[in-house]
C-alpha positions as CSV (number, residue, x, y, z in Angstrom):
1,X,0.0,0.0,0.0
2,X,1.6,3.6,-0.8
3,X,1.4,5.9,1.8
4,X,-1.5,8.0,0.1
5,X,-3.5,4.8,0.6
6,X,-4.1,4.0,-2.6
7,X,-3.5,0.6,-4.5
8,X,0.0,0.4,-5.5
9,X,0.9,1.7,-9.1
10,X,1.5,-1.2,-11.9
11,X,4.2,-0.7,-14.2
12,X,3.8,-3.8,-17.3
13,X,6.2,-3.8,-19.8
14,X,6.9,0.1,-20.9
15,X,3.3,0.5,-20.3
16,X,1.5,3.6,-19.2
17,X,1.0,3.1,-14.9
18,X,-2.3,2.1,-14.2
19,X,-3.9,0.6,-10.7
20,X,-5.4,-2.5,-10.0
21,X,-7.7,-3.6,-7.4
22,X,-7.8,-7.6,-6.1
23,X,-9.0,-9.5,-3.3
24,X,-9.1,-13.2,-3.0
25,X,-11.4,-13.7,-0.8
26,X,-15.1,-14.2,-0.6
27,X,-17.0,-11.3,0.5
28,X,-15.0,-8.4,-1.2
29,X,-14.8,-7.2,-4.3
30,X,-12.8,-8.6,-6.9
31,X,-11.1,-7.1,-9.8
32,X,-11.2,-3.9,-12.0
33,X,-8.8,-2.4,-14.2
34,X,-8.6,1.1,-13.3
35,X,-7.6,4.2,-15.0
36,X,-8.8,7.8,-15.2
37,X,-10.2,9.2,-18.3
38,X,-7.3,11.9,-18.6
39,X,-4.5,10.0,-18.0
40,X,-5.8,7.5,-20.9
41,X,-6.7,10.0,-23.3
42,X,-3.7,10.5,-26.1
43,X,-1.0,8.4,-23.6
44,X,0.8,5.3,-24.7
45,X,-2.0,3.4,-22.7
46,X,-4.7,4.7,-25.1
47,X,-2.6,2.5,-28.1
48,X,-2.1,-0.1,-25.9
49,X,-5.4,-0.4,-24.1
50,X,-6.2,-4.0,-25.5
51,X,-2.9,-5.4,-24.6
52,X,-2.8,-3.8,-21.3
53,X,-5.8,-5.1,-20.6
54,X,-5.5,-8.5,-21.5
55,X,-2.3,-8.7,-19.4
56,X,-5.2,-7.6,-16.4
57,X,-7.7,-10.8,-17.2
58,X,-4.7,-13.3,-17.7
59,X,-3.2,-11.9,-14.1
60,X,-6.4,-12.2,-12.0
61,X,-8.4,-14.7,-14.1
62,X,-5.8,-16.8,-15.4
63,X,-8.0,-16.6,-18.7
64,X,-6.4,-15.6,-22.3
65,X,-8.8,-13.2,-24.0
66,X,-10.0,-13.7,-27.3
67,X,-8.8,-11.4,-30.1
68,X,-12.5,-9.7,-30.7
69,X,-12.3,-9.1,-26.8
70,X,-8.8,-7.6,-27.9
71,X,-10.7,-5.7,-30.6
72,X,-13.7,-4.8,-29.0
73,X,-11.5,-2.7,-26.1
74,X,-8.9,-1.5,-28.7
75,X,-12.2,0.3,-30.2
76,X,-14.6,1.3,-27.7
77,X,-12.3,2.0,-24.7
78,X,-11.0,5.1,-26.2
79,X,-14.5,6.2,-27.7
80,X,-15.6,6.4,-23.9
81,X,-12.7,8.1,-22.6
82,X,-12.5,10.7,-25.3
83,X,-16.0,11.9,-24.3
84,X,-15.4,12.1,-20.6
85,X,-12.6,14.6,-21.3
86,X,-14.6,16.2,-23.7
87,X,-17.4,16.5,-20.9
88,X,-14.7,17.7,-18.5
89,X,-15.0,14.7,-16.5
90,X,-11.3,13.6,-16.9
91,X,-10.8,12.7,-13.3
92,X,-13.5,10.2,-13.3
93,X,-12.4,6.6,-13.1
94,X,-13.0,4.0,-15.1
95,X,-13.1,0.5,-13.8
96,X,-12.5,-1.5,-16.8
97,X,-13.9,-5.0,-17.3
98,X,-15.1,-4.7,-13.8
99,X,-16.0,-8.1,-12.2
100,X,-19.6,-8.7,-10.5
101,X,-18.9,-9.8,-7.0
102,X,-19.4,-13.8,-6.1
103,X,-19.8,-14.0,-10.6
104,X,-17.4,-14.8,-12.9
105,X,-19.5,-11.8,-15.4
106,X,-18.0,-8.8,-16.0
107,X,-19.2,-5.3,-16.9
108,X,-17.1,-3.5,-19.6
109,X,-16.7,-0.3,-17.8
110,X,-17.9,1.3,-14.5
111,X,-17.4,4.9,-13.9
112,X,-16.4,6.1,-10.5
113,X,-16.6,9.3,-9.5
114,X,-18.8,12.5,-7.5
115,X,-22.3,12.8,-7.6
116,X,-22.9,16.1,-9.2
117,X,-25.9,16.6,-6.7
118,X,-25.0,15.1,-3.2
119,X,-21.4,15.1,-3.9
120,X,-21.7,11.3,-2.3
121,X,-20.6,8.6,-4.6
122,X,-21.9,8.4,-8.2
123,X,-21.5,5.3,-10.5
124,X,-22.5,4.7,-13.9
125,X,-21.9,1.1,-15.5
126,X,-21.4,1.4,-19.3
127,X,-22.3,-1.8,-21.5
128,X,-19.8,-0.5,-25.2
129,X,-21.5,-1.8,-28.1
130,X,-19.9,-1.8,-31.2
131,X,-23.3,-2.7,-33.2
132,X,-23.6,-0.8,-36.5
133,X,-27.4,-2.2,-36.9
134,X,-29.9,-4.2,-34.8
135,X,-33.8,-4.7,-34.5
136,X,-36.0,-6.2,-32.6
137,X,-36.1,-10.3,-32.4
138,X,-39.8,-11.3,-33.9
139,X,-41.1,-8.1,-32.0
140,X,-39.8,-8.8,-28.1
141,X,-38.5,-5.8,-27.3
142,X,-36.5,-7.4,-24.8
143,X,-34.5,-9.5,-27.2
144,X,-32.6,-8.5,-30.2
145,X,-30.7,-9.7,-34.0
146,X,-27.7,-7.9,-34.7
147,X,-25.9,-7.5,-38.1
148,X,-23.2,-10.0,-38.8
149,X,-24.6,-12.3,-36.0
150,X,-26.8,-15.2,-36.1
151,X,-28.2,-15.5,-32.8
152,X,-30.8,-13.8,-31.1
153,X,-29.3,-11.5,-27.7
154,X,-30.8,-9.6,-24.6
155,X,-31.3,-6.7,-25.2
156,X,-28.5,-4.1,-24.1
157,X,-30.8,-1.9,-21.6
158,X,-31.6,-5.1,-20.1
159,X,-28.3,-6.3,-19.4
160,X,-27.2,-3.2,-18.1
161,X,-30.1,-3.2,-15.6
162,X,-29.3,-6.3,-14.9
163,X,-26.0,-5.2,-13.8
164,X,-26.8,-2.5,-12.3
165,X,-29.6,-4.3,-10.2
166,X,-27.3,-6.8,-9.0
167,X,-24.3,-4.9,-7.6
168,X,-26.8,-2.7,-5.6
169,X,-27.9,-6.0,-4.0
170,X,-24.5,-7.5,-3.5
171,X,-22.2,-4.2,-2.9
172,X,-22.6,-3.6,0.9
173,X,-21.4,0.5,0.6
174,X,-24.1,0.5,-1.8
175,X,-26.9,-0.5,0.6
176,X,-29.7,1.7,1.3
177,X,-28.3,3.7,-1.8
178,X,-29.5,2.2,-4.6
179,X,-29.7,5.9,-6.9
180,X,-25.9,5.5,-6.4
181,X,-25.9,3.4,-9.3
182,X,-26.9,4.4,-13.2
183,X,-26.3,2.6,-16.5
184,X,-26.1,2.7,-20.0
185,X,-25.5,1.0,-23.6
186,X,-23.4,2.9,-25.6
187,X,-23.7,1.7,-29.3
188,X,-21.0,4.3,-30.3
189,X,-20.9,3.2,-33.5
190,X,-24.5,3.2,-34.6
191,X,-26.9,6.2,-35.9
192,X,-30.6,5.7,-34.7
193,X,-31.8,4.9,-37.4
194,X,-30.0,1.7,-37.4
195,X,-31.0,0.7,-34.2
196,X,-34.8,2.4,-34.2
197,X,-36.7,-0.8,-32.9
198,X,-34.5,-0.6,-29.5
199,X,-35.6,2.4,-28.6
200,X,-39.0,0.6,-27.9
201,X,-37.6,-0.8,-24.9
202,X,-38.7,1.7,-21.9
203,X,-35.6,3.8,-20.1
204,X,-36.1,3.9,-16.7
205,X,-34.8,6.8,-13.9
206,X,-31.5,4.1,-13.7
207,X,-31.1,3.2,-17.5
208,X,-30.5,4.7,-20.5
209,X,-29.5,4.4,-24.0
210,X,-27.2,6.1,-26.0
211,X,-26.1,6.1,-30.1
212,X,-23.3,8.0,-31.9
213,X,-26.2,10.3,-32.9
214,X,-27.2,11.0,-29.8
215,X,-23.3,11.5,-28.6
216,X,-23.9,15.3,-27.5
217,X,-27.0,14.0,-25.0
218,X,-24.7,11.3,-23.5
219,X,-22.2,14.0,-22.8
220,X,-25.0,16.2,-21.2
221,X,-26.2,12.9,-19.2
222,X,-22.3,12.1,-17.8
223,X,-22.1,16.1,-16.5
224,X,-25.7,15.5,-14.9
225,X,-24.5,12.5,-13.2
226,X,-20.7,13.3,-11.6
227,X,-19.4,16.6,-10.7
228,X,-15.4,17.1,-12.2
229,X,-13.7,16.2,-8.8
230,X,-11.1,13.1,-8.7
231,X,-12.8,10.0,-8.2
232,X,-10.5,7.8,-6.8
233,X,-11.8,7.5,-3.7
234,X,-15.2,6.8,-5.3
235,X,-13.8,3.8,-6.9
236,X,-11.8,2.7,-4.1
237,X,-14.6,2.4,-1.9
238,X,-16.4,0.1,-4.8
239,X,-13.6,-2.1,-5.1
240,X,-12.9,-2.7,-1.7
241,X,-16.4,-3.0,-0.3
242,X,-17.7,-6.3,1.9
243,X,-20.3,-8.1,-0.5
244,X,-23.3,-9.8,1.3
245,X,-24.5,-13.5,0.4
246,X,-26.3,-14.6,-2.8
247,X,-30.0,-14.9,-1.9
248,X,-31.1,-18.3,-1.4
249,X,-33.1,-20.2,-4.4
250,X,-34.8,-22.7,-2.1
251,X,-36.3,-19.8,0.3
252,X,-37.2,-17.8,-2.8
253,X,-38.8,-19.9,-5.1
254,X,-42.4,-19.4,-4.0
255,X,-42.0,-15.8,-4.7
256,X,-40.6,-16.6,-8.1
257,X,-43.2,-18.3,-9.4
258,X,-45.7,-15.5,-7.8
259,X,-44.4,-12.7,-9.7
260,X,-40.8,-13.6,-10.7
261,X,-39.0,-10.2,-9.6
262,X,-36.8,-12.1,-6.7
263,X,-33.7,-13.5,-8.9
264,X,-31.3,-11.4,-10.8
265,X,-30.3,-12.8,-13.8
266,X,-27.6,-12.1,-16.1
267,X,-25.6,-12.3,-19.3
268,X,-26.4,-15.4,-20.5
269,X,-28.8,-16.3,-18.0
270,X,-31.2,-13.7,-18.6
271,X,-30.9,-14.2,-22.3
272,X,-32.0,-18.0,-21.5
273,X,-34.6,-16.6,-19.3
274,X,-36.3,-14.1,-22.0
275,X,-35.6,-16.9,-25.2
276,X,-38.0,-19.4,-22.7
277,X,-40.2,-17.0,-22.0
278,X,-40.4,-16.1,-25.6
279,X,-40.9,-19.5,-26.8
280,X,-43.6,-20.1,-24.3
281,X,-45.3,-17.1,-25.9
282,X,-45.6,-18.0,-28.8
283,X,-46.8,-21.6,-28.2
284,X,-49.8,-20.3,-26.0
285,X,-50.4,-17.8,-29.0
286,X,-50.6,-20.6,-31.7
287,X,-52.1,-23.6,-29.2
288,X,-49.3,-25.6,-29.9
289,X,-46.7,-27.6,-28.1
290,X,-42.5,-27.0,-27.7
291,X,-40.1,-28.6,-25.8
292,X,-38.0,-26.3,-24.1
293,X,-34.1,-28.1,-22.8
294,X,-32.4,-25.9,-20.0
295,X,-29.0,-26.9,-19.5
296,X,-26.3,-25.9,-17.5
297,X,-23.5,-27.3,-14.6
298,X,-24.2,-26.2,-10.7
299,X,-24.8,-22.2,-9.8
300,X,-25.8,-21.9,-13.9
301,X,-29.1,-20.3,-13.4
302,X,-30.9,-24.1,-14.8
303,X,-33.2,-24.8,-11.5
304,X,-34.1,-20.9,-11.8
305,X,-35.5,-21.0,-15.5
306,X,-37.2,-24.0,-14.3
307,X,-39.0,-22.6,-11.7
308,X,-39.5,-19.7,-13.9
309,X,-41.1,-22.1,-17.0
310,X,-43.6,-24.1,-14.6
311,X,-45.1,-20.8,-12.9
């Protein structure tokens, strides 16, 4: 530990210094790359972002990321930090492939800083989407085709409620402050008109959505959220926070099937969760019968979507 308190700096391979946060130990926090937007912006770490951050998952995952990982942060990682300058936010940390407490899921970016109101904590968890084009998936709003790919996805506001949701619940500085914590899906790379049906899904007070033509109103919506002070200690105080237990499945499941609001799902277990839901749908609507398989090893989700399919 330096004697300012903070993490100590890392220096990897002629690399731009950047901190790290760890723990290995249940109940805290586990890993985040961090990195102010400043100190990215136009620095050897900005051309080296995808390296330096693959060096990051192999270190505290033990996992070698793919190359469109690589890609996808050589892209997008920049595109965020250029507009946080650009907002005057450049002291606001970002927490880079930040990892879900108790989960092996990981949001791309969380941004740690001041709220611009309270001048309490303020965090906003950014979901980077490189999509040029996606629609709706046979009308759900809450699943989604993109260009390129061929299978059906959640959609991105959902995810990023998702992750939002769940690190209110499992973050213990967060308790009792749930407005602490915002999110967006930045498809940086889209126009609206290329993404039109997504904008079907409802924003809420917590969520929003965001395209390269609507760049100037995301910039408006980061200086609404932080106020231009440091926030290191914001993100300190994220990373090294207690984590409370998992709710129990067992003592929940009545209240599932009753009105299915007491799980959080995520990543690829809400996406199972809305594709059942979907097919169910459309069997009731046409009188006809499908077989649904849910598969999945222990803590996958697979009793939950069961529970979910019989209520």
């Amino acid at each position: 530990m330096r004697p300012d308190g903070l993490p100590p700096i890392l220096f990897d391979r002629g690399h731009a210094p950047t901190r790290t946060n760890s723990s290995c130990c249940l109940g805290k926090s586990v890993t985040g790359l961090r990195v102010s937007a400043a100190s990215l912006v136009g620095s050897a770490m900005e051309r080296q972002i995808a390296g330096i951050t693959a060096d990051h998952l192999r270190a505290t995952t033990g996992r070698s990321p793919s190359e469109s990982e690589r890609k996808s942060w050589r892209r997008s990682l920049p595109v965020l930090a250029h507009d946080l300058v650009e907002a005057g936010l450049g002291e606001i940390e970002m927490l880079i492939e930040y990892q879900l407490p108790l989960t092996s899921k990981r949001a791309d970016v969380v941004l740690a800083g001041v709220d611009r109101r309270s001048g309490g904590d303020a965090y906003v968890v950014v979901e980077l989407k490189q999509w040029s084009q996606a629609e709706l998936y046979e009308g759900n709003e809450r699943l989604v085709v993109v260009g390129g790919m061929h299978r059906e996805l959640e959609h991105p506001l959902l995810q990023v409620q998702g992750y939002c949701d769940y690190i209110a619940d499992f973050v213990a500085s967060l308790h009792g402050n749930n407005n602490a914590i915002r999110g967006v899906a930045y498809l940086h790379n889209a126009a609206d008109l290329d993404v039109d049906d997504l904008f079907e899904f409802a924003t809420t007070e917590r969520t929003r959505l965001f395209t390269k033509s609507r760049r100037g109103a995301f910039l408006e919506y980061l200086r609404d959220q932080f106020a231009p002070d440091r926030g290191a200690g914001a993100a300190d105080r994220l990373l090294r926070s207690a984590v409370r237990p998992s709710k129990q499945l067992l003592k929940l499941a009545a209240a599932e099937i009753k009105d299915r609001e007491q799980f959080i799902l995520l990543a690829e277990q809400r996406l199972a969760y809305e594709l059942v839901l979907h097919v169910v749908g459309k069997a009731q609507r046409s009188d006809a019968k499908e077989v649904v398989i849910v598969t999945g090893g222990p803590g996958s989700g697979n009793k939950c979507h069961r529970t979910v399919a019989a209520g």
